[in-house]
KOLGU-4560 file (N, C-alpha, C; in nm, 3 decimals, padded with zeros to 5 digits):
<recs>
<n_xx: 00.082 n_yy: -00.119 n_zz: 00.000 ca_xx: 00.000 ca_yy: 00.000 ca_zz: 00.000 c_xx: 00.087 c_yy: 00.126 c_zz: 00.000 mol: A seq: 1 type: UNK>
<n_xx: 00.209 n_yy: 00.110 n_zz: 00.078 ca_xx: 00.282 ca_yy: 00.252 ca_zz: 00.119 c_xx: 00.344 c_yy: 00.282 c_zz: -00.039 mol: A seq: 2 type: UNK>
<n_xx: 00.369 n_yy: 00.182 n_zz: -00.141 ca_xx: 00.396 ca_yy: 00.191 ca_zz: -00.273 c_xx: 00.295 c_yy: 00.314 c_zz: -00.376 mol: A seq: 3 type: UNK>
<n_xx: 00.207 n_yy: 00.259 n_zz: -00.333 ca_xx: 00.074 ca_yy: 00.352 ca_zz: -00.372 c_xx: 00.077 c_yy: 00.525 c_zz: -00.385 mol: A seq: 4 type: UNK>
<n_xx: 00.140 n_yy: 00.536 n_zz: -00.257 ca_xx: 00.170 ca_yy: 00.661 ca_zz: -00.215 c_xx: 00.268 c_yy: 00.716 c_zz: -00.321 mol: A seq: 5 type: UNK>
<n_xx: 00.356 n_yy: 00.670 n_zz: -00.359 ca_xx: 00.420 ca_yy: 00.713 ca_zz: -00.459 c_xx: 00.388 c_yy: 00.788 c_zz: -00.606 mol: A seq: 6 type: UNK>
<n_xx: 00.197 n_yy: 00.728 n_zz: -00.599 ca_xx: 00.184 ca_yy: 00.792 ca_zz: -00.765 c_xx: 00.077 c_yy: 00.887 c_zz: -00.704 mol: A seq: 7 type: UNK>
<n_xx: 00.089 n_yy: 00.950 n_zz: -00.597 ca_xx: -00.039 ca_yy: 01.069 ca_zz: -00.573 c_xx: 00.048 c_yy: 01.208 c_zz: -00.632 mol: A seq: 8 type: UNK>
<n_xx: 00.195 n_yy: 01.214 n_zz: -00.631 ca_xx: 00.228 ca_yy: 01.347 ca_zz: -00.646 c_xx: 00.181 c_yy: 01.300 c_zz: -00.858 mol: A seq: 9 type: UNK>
<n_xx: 00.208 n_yy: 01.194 n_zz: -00.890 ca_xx: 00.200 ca_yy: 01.227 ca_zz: -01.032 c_xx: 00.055 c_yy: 01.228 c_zz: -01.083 mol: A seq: 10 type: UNK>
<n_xx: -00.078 n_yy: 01.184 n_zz: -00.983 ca_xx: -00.183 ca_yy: 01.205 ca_zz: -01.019 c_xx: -00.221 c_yy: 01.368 c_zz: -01.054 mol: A seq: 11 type: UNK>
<n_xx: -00.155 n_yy: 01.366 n_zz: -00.902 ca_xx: -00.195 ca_yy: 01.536 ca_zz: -00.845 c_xx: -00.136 c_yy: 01.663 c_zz: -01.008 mol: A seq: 12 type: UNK>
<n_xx: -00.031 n_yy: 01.601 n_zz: -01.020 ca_xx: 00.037 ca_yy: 01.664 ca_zz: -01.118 c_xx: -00.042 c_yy: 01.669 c_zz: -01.238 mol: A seq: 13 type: UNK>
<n_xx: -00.104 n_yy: 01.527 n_zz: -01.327 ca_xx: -00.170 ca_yy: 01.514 ca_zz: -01.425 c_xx: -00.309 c_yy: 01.591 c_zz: -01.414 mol: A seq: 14 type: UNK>
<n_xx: -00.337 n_yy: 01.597 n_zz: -01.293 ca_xx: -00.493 ca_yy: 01.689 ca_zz: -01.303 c_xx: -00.493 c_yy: 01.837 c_zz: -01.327 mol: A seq: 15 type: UNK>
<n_xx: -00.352 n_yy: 01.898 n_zz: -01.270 ca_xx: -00.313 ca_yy: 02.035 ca_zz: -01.249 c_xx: -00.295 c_yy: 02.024 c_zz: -01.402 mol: A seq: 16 type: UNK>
<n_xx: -00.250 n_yy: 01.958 n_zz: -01.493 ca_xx: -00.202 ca_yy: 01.987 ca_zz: -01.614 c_xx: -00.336 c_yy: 02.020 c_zz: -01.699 mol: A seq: 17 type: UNK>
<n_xx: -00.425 n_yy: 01.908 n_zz: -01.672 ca_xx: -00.546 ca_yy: 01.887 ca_zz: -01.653 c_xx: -00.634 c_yy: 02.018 c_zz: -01.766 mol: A seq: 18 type: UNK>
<n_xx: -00.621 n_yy: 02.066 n_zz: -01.582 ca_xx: -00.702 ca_yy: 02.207 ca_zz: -01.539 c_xx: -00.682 c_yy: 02.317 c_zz: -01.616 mol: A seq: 19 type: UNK>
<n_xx: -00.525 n_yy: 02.320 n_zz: -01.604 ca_xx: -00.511 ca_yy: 02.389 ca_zz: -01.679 c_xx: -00.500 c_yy: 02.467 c_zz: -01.842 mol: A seq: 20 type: UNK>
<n_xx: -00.482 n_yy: 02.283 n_zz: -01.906 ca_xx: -00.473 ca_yy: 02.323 ca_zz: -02.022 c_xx: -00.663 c_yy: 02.392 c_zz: -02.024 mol: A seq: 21 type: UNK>
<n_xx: -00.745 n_yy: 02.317 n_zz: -01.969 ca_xx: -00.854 ca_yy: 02.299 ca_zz: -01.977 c_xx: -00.902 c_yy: 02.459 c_zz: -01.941 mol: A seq: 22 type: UNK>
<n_xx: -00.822 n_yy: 02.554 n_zz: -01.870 ca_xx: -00.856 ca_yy: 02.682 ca_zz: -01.863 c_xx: -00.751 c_yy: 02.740 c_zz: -01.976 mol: A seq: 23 type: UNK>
<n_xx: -00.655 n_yy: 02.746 n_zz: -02.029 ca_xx: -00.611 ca_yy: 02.810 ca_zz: -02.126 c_xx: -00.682 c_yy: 02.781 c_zz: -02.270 mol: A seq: 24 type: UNK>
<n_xx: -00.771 n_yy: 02.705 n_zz: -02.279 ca_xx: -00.837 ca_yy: 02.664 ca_zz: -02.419 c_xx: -00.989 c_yy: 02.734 c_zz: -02.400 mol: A seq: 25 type: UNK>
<n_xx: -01.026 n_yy: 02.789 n_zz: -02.313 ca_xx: -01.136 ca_yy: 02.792 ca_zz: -02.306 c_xx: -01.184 c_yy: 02.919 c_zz: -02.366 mol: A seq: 26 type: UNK>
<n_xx: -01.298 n_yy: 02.920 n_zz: -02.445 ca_xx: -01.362 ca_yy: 03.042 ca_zz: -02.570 c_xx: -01.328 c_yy: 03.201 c_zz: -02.501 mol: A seq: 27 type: UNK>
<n_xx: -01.327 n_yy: 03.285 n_zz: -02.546 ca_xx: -01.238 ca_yy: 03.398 ca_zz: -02.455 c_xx: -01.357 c_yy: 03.493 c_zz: -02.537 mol: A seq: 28 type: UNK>
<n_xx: -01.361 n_yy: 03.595 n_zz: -02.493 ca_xx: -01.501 ca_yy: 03.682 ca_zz: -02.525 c_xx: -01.414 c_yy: 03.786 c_zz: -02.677 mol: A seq: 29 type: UNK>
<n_xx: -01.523 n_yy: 03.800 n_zz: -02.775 ca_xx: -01.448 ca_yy: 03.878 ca_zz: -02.862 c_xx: -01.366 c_yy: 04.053 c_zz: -02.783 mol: A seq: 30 type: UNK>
<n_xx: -01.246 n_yy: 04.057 n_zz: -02.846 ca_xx: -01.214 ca_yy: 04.154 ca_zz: -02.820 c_xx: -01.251 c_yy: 04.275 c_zz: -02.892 mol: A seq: 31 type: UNK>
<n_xx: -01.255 n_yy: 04.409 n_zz: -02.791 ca_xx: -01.302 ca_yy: 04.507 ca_zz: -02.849 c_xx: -01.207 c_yy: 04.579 c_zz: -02.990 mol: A seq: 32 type: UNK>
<n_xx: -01.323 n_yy: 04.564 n_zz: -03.085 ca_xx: -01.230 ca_yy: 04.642 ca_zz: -03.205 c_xx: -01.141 c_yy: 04.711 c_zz: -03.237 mol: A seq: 33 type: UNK>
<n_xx: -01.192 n_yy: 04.858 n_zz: -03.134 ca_xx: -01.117 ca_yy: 04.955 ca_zz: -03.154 c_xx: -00.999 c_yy: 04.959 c_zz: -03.116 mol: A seq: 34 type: UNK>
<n_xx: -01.018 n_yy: 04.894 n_zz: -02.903 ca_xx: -00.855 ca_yy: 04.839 ca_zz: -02.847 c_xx: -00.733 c_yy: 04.803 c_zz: -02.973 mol: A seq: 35 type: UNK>
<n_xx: -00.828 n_yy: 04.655 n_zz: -03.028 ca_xx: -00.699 ca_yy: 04.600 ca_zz: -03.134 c_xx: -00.652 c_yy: 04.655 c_zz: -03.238 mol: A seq: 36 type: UNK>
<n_xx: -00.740 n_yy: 04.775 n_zz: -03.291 ca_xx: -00.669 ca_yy: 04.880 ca_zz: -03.445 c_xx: -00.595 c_yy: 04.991 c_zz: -03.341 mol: A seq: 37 type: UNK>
<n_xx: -00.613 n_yy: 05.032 n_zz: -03.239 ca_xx: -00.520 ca_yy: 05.106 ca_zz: -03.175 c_xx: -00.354 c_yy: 05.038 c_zz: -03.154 mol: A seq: 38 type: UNK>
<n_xx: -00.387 n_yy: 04.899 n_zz: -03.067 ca_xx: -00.292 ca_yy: 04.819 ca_zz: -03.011 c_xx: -00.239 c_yy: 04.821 c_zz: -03.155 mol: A seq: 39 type: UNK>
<n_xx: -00.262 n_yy: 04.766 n_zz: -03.245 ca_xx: -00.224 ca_yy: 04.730 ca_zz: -03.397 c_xx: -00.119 c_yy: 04.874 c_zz: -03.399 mol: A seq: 40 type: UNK>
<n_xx: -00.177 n_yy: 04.973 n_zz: -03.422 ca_xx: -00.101 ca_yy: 05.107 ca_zz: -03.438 c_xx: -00.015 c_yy: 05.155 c_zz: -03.378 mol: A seq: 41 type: UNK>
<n_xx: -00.007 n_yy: 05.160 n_zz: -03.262 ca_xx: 00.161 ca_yy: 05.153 ca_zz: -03.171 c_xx: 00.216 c_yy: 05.058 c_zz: -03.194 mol: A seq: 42 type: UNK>
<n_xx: 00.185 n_yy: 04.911 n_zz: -03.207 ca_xx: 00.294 ca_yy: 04.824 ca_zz: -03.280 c_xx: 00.359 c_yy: 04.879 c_zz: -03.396 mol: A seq: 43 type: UNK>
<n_xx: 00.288 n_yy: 04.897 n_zz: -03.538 ca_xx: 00.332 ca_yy: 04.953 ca_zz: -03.650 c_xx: 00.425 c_yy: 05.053 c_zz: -03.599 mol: A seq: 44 type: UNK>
<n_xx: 00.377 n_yy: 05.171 n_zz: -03.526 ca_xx: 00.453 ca_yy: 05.290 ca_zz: -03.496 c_xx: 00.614 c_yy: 05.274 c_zz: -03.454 mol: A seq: 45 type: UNK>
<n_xx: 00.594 n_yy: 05.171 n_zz: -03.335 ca_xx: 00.724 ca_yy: 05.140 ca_zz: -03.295 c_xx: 00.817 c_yy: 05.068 c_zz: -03.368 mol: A seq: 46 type: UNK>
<n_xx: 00.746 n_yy: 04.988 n_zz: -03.472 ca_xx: 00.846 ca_yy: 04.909 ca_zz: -03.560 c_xx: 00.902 c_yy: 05.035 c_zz: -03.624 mol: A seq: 47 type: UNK>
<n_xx: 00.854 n_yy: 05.116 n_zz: -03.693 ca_xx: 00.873 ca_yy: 05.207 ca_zz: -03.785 c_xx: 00.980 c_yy: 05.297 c_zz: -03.706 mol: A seq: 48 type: UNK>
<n_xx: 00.991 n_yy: 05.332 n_zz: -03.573 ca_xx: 01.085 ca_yy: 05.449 ca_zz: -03.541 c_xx: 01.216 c_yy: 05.389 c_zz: -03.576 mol: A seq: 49 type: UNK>
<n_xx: 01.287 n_yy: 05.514 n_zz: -03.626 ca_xx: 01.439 ca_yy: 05.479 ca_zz: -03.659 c_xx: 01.538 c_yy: 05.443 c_zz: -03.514 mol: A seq: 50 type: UNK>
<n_xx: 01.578 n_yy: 05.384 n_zz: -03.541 ca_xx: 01.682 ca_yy: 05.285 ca_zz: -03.403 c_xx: 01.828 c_yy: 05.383 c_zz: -03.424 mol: A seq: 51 type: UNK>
<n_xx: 01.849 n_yy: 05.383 n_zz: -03.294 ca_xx: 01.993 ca_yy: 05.534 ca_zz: -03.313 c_xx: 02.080 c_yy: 05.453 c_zz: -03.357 mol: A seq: 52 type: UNK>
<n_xx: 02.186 n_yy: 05.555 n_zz: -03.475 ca_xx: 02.289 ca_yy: 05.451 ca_zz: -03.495 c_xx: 02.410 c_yy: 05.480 c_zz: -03.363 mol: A seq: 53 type: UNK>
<n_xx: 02.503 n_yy: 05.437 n_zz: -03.414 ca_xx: 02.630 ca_yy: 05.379 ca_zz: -03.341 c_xx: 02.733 c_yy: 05.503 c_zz: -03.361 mol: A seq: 54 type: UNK>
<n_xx: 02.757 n_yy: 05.581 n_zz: -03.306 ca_xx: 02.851 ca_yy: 05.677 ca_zz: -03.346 c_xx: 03.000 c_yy: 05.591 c_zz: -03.336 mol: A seq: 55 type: UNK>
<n_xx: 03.072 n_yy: 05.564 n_zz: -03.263 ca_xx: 03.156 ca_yy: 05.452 ca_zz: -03.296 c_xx: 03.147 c_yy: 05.342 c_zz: -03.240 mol: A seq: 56 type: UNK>
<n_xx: 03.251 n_yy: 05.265 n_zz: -03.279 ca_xx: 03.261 ca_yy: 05.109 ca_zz: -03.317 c_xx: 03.296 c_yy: 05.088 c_zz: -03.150 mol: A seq: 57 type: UNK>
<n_xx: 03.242 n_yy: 04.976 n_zz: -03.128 ca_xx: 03.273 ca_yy: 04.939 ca_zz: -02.932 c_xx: 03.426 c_yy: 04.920 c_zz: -02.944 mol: A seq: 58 type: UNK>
<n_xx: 03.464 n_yy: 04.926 n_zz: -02.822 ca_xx: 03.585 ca_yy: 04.916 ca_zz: -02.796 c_xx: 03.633 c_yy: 04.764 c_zz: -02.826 mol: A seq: 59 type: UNK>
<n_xx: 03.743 n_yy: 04.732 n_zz: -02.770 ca_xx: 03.798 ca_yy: 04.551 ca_zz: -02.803 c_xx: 03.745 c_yy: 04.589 c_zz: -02.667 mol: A seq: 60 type: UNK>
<n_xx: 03.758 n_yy: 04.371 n_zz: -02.636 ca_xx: 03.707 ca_yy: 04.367 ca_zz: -02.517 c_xx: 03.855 c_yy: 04.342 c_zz: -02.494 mol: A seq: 61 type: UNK>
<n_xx: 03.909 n_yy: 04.310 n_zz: -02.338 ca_xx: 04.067 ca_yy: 04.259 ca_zz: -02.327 c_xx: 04.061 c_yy: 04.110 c_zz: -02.392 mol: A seq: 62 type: UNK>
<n_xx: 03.968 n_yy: 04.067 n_zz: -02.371 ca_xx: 03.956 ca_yy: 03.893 ca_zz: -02.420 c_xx: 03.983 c_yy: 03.870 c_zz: -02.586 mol: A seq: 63 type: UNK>
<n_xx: 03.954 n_yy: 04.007 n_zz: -02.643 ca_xx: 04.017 ca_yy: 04.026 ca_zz: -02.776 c_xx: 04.132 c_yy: 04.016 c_zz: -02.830 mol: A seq: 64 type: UNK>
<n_xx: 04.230 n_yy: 04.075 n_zz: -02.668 ca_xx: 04.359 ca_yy: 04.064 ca_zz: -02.705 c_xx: 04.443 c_yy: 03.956 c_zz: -02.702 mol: A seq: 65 type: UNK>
<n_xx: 04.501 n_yy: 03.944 n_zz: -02.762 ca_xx: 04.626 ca_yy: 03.787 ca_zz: -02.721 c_xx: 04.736 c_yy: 03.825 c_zz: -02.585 mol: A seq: 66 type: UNK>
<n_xx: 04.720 n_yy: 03.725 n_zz: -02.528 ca_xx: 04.761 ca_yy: 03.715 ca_zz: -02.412 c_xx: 04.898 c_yy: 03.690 c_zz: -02.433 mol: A seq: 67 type: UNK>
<n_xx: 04.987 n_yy: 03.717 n_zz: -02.317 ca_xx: 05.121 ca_yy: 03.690 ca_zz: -02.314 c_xx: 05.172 c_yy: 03.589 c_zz: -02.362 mol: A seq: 68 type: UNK>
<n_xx: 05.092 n_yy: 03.458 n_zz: -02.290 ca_xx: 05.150 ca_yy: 03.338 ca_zz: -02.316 c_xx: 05.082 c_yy: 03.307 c_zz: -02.421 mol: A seq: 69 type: UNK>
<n_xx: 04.957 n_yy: 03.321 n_zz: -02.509 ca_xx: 04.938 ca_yy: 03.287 ca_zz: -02.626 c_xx: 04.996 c_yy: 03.391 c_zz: -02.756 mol: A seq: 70 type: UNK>
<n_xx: 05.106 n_yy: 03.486 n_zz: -02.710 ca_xx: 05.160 ca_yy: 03.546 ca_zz: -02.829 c_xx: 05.316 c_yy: 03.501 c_zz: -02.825 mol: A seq: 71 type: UNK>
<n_xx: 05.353 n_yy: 03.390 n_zz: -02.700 ca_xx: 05.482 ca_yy: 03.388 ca_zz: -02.703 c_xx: 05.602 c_yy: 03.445 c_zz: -02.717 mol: A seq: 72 type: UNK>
<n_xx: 05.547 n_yy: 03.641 n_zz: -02.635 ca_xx: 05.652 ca_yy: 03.689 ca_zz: -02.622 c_xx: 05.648 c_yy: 03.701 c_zz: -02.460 mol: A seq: 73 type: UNK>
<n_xx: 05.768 n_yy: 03.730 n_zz: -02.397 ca_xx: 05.795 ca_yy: 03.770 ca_zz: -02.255 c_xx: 05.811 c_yy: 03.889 c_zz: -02.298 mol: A seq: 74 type: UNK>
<n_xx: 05.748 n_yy: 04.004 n_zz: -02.212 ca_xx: 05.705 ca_yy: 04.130 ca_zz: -02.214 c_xx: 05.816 c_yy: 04.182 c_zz: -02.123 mol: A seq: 75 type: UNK>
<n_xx: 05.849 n_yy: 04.119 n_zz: -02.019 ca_xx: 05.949 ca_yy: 04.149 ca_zz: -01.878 c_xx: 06.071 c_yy: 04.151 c_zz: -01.961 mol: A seq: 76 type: UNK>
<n_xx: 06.162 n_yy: 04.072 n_zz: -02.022 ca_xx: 06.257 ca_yy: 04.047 ca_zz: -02.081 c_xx: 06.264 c_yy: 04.123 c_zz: -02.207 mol: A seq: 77 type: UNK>
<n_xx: 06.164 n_yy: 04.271 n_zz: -02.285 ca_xx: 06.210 ca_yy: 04.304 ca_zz: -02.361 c_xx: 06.125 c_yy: 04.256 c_zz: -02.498 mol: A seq: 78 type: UNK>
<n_xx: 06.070 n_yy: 04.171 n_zz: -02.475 ca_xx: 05.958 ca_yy: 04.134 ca_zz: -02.592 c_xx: 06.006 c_yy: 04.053 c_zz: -02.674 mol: A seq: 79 type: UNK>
<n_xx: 06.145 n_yy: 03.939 n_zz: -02.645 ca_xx: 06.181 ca_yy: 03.831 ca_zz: -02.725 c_xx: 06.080 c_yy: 03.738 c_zz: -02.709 mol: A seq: 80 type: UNK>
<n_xx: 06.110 n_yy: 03.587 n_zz: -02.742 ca_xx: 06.073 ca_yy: 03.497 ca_zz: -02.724 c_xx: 06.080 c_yy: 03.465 c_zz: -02.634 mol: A seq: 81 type: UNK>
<n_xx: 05.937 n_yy: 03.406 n_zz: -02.524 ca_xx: 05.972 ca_yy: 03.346 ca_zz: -02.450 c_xx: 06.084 c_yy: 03.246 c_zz: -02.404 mol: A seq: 82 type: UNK>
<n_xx: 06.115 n_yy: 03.192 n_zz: -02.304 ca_xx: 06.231 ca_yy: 03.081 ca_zz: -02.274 c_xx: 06.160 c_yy: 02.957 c_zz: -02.209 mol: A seq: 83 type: UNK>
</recs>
């Protein structure tokens, strides 16, 4: 019996899924006209505004740069080859 107990959280679970799909499907009242040709029109509007450009180019990040040990120079010593 104490086995049993084991499938109440997945019952519990399947009904909640249940419910819910069972409230997200359900007939929804027409929406008012005018709301949606307005809503419609600030969408359009906002697509349409011009997006600022970029006056310059971003900086490098440091992760851009090559690192000491991946350019294989020693910097301390003058900028030969590492040793």
């Amino acid at each position: 019996m104490s086995v049993l107990i084991w499938l109440v959280p997945v019952v519990l679970v399947a009904v909640a899924a249940a419910g819910w799909t069972a409230w997200m499907a359900r007939p929804r009242p027409p929406a008012d006209l005018f709301d949606s040709v307005d809503a419609h029109r600030r969408f359009v509007a906002a697509l349409e505004r011009a997006r600022p450009v970029a006056t310059a180019p971003p900086a490098a990040r440091p992760s851009d740069q090559p690192s000491e040990r991946a350019s294989g120079t020693d910097r301390s010593s003058g900028g030969g080859p590492a040793a």
